[in-house]
C-alpha positions in Angstrom: 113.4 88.6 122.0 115.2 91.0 119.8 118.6 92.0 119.9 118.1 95.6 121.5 120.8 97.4 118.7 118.8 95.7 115.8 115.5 97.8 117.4 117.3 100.7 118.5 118.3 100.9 114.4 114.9 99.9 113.3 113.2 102.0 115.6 115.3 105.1 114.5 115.1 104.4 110.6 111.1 103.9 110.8 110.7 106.9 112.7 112.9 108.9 109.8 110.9 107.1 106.9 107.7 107.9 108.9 108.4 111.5 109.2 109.2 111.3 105.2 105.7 109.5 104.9 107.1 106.4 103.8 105.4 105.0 106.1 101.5 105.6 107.6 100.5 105.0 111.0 99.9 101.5 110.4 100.4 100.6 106.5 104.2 99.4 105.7 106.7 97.2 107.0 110.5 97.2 107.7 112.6 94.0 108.5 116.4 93.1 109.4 117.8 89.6 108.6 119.3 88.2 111.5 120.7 85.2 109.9 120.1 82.7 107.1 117.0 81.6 108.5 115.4 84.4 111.5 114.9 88.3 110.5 112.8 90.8 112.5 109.7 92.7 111.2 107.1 94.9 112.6 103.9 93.5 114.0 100.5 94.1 112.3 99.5 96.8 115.3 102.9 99.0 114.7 103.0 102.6 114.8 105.9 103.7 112.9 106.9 106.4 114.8 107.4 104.1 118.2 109.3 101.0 116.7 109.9 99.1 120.4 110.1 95.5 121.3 106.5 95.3 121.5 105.6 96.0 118.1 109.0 93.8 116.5 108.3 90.0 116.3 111.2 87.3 115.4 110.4 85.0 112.8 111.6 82.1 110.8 111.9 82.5 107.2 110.8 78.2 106.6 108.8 77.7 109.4 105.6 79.6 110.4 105.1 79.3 114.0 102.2 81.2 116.3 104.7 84.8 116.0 103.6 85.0 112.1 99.9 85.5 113.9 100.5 88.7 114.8 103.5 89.8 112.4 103.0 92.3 109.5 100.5 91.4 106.3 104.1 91.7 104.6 106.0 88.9 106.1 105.5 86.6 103.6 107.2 88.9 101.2 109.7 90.0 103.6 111.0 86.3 104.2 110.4 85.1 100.4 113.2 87.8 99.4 115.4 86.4 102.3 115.1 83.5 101.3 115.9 83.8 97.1 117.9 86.9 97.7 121.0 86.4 99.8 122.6 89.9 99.8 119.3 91.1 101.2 120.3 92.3 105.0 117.1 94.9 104.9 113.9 95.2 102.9 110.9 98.1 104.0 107.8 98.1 102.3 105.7 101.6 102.0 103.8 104.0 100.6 105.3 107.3 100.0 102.9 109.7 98.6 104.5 111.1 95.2 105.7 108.0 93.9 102.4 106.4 94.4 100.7 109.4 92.9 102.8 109.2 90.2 102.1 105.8 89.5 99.0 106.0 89.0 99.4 107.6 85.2 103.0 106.1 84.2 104.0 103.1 83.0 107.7 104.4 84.3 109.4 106.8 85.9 111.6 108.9 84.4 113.9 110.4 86.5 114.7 114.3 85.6 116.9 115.5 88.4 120.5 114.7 88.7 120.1 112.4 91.7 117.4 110.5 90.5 118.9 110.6 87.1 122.6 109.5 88.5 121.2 106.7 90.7 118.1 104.8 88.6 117.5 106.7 85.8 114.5 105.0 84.5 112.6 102.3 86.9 110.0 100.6 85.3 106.1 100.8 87.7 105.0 97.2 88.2 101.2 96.7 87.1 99.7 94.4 89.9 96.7 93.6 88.0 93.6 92.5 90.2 94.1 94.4 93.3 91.6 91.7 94.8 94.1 88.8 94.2 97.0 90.7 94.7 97.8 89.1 98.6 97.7 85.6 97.3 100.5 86.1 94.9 102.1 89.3 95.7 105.2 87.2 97.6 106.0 85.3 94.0 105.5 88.7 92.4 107.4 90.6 94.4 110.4 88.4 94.7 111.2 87.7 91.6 111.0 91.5 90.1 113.8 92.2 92.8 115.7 89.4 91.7 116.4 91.0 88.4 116.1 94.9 89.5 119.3 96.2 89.3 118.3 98.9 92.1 116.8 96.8 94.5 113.5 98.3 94.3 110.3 97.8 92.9 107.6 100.6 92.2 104.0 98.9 91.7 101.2 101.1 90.3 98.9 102.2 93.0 100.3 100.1 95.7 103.4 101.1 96.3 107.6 100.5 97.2 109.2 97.5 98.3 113.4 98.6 98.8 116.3 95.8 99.8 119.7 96.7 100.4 122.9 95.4 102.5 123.2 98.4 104.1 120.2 99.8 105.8 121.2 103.9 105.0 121.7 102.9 101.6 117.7 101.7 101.2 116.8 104.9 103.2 119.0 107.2 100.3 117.0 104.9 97.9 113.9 105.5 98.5 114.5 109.6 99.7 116.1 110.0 95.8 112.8 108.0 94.6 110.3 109.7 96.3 112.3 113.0 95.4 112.6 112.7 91.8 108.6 111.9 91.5 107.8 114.9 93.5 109.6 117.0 90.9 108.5 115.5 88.4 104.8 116.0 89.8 105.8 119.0 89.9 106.6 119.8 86.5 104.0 118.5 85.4 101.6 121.1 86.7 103.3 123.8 84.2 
């Protein structure tokens, strides 16, 4: 059972990333640690925009039990970050649509406008190489990027954005600034 303020927050935070298009109907993920070895994440079957109890599964970051059956694709990521990063409280996973665009012709991003500017500057876009292999190693991957990002959050070419942060409306600023800054930038570069 989870705690009902940790779904009320999840619940309301999805449903703002889903309206931003973060998130699709059923491709991303969002998790809360609970302690050093539980956190929360969405089920496979979640619709972002009605985060409930039904669609949130408990699970233990070193033991997989029958709940990781029916948890999100990204759960193995989700609890390899809790696990090697300590000051991670929340992580989402999505796929919002300009950064991903953007992506998919840049090695980087190079942020123009003075939010995106201020608060990355320049984030590097992660090449995930074989897209048919990328599930069987994506959780190594993954992990140890964020380990040495300084802005908790890791843009991978035609994939898309895995965010951590302590504070849960710090990640959502995160990724609004990111996906803000590409679409300017996308739109720039039509002129």
């Amino acid at each position: 059972m989870v705690d009902k303020s940790i779904e009320d927050l999840l619940s309301n935070i999805s449903l703002t990333l889903f309206r931003k298009n973060f998130f699709g109907i059923y491709h991303g993920a969002i998790s809360a640690k609970l302690d050093y070895t539980n956190f929360v994440i969405n089920t496979s079957d979640a619709i972002f925009d009605r985060i409930d109890s039904k669609t949130l599964c408990k699970l233990a970051t070193i033991n997989k039990d029958y709940r990781w059956k029916v948890a999100s694709i990204e759960a193995d990521i989700h609890a390899s970050i809790y696990n090697h990063i300590h000051e991670a409280k929340y992580i989402a996973f999505g796929m919002p649509p300009y950064t991903t665009a953007y992506t998919l012709n840049h090695d980087s991003i190079e942020c123009l406008d003075y939010f995106g500017k201020t608060l990355y500057g320049s984030i590097p876009v992660y090449d995930p190489g074989e897209f048919d292999t990328w599930y069987s190693r994506n959780s190594l991957e993954v992990t140890k990027f964020l380990k040495e990002s300084p802005h908790h959050i890791m843009v991978i070419k035609g994939i898309g954005v895995y965010v951590y942060d302590r504070d849960i409306h710090e990640l959502v600023k995160k990724v609004a600034i990111l996906e803000n800054s590409c679409r300017l930038l996308s739109i720039k570069e039509l002129f």
